[in-house]
C-alpha atoms as an extended CHARMM CRD file, in Angstrom:
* protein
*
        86  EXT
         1         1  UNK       CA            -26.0980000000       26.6000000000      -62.9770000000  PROA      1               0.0000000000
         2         2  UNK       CA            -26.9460000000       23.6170000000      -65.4760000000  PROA      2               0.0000000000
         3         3  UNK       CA            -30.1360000000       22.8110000000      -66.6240000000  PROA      3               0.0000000000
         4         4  UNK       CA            -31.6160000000       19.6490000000      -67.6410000000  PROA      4               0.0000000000
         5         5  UNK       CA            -34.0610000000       16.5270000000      -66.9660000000  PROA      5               0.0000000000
         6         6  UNK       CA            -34.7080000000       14.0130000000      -63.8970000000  PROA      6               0.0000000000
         7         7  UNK       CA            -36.3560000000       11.2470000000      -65.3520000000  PROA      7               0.0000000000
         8         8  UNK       CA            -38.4940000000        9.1430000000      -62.7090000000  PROA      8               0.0000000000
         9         9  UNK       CA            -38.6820000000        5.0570000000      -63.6500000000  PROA      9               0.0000000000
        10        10  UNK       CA            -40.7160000000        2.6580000000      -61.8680000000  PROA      10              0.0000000000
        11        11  UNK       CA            -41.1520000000        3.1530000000      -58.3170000000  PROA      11              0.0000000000
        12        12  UNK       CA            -39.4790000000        6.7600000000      -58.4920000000  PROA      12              0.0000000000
        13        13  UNK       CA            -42.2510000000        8.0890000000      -61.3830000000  PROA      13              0.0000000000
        14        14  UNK       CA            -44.5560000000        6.4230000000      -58.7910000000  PROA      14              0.0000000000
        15        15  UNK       CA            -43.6620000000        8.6320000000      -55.8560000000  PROA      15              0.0000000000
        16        16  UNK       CA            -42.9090000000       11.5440000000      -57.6900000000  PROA      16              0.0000000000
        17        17  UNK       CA            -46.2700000000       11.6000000000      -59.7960000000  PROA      17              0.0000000000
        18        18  UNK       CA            -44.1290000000       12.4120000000      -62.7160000000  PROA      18              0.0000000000
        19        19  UNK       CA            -42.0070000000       10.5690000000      -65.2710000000  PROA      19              0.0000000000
        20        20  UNK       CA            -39.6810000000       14.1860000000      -65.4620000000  PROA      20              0.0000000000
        21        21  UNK       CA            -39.0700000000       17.0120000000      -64.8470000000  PROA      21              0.0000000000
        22        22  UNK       CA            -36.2290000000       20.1780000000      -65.3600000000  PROA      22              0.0000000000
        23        23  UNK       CA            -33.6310000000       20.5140000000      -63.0610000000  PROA      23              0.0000000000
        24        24  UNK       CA            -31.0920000000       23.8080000000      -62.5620000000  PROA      24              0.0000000000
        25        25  UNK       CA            -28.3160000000       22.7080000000      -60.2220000000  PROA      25              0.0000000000
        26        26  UNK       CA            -24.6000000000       22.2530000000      -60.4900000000  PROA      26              0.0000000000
        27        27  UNK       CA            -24.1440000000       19.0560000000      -58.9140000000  PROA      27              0.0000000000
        28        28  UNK       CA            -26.5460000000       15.7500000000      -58.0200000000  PROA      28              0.0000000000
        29        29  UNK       CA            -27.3030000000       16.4260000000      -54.8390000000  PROA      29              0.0000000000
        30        30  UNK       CA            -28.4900000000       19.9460000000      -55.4470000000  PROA      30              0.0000000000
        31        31  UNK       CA            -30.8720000000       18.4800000000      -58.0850000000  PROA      31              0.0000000000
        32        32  UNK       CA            -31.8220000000       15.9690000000      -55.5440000000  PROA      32              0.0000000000
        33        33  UNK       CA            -32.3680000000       18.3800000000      -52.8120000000  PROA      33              0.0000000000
        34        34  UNK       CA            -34.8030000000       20.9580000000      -54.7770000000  PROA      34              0.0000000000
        35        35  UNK       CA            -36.4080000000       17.4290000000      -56.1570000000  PROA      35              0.0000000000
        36        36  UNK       CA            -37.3170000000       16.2720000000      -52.3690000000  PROA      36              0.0000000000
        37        37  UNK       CA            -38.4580000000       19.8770000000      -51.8650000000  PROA      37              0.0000000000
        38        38  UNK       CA            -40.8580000000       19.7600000000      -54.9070000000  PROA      38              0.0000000000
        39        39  UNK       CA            -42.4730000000       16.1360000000      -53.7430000000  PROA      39              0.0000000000
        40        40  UNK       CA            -42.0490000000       17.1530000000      -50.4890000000  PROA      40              0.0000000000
        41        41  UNK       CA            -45.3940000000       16.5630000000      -49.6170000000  PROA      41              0.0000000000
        42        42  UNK       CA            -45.0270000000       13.2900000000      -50.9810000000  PROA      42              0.0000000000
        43        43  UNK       CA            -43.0050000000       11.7540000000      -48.0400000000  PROA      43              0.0000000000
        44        44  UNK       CA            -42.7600000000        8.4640000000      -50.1240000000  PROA      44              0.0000000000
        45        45  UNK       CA            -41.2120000000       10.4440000000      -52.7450000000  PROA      45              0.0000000000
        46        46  UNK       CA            -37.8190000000       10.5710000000      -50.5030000000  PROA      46              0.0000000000
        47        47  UNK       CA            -37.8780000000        7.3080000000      -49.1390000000  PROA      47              0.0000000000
        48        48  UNK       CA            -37.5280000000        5.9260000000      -52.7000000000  PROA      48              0.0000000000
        49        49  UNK       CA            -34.7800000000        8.1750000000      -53.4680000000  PROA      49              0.0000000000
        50        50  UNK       CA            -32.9530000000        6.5170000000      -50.6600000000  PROA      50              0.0000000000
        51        51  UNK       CA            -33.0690000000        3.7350000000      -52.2820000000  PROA      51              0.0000000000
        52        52  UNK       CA            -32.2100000000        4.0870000000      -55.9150000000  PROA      52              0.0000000000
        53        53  UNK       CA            -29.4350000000        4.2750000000      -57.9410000000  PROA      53              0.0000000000
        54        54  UNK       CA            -28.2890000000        7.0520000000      -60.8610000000  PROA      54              0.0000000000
        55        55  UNK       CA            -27.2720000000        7.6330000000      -64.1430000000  PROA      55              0.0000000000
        56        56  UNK       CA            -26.1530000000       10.8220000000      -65.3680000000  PROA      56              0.0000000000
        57        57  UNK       CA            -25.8580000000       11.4040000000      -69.2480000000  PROA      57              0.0000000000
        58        58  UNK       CA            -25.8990000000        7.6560000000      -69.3810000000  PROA      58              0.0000000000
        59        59  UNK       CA            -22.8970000000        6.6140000000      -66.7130000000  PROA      59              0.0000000000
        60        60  UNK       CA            -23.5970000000        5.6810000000      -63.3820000000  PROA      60              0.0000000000
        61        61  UNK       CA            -22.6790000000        7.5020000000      -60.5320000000  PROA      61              0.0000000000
        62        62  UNK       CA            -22.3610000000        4.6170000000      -58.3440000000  PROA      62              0.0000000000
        63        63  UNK       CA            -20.7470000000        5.1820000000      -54.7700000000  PROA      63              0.0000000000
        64        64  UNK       CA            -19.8490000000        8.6840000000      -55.6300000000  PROA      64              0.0000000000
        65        65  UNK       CA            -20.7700000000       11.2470000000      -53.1950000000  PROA      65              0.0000000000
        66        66  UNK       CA            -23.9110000000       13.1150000000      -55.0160000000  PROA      66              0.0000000000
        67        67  UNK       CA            -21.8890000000       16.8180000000      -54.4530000000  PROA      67              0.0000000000
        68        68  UNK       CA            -18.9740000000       15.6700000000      -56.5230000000  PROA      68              0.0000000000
        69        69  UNK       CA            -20.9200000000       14.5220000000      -59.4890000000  PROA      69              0.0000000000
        70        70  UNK       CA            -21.4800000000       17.7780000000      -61.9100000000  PROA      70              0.0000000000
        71        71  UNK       CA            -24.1810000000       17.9720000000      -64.3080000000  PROA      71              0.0000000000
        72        72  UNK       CA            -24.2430000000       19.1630000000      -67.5070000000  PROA      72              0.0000000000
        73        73  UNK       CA            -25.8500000000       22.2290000000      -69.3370000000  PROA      73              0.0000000000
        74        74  UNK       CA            -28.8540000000       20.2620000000      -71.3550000000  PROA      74              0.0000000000
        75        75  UNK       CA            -28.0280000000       17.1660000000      -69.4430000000  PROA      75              0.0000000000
        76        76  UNK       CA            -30.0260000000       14.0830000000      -67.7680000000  PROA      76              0.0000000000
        77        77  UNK       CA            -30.4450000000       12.5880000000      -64.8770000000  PROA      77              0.0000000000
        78        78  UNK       CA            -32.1670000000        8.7760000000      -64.4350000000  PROA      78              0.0000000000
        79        79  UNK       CA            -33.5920000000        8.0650000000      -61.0240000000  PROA      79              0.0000000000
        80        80  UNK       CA            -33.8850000000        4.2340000000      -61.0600000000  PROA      80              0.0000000000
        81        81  UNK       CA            -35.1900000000        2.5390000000      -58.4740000000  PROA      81              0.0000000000
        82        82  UNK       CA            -34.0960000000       -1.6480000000      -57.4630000000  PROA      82              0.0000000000
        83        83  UNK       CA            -35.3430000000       -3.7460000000      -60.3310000000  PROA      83              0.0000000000
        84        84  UNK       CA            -36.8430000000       -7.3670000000      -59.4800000000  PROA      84              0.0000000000
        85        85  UNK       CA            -35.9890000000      -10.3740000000      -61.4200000000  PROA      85              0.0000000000
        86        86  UNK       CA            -32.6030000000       -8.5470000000      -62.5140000000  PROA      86              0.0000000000
């Protein structure tokens, strides 16, 4: 199991009441799962996720299903919710 840091920007650092925080998973969507079971009693917290888009170590994971993307010992994740004005 990796570990590593979800960092929350706009919106997302809203909801989550964080700008970061470790993760330990093997793959996004285990990250993302113990993440909406931290905030869960922030029910906006996983609206937003549904929303956003990812980077992880810099390249975005775009339409790639979240179990296939593996992160990296010491690695980071960038929740980023839609931007206005581009």
């Amino acid at each position: 199991m990796a570990a590593g840091t979800i960092r929350y920007w706009a919106a997302a650092k809203s909801a989550a009441g964080t700008p970061e925080e470790p993760y330990e998973a093997d793959t996004l969507a285990e990250a993302l799962d113990a993440a909406r079971h931290r905030h869960g009693s922030r029910p906006e917290f996983a609206r937003v996720l549904l929303r956003c888009s990812f980077l992880v170590d810099g390249s975005p994971v775009g339409t790639r299903a979240h179990d296939t993307v593996t992160l990296a010992e010491g690695g980071t994740v960038e929740v980023l919710p839609p931007f206005a004005g581009g």
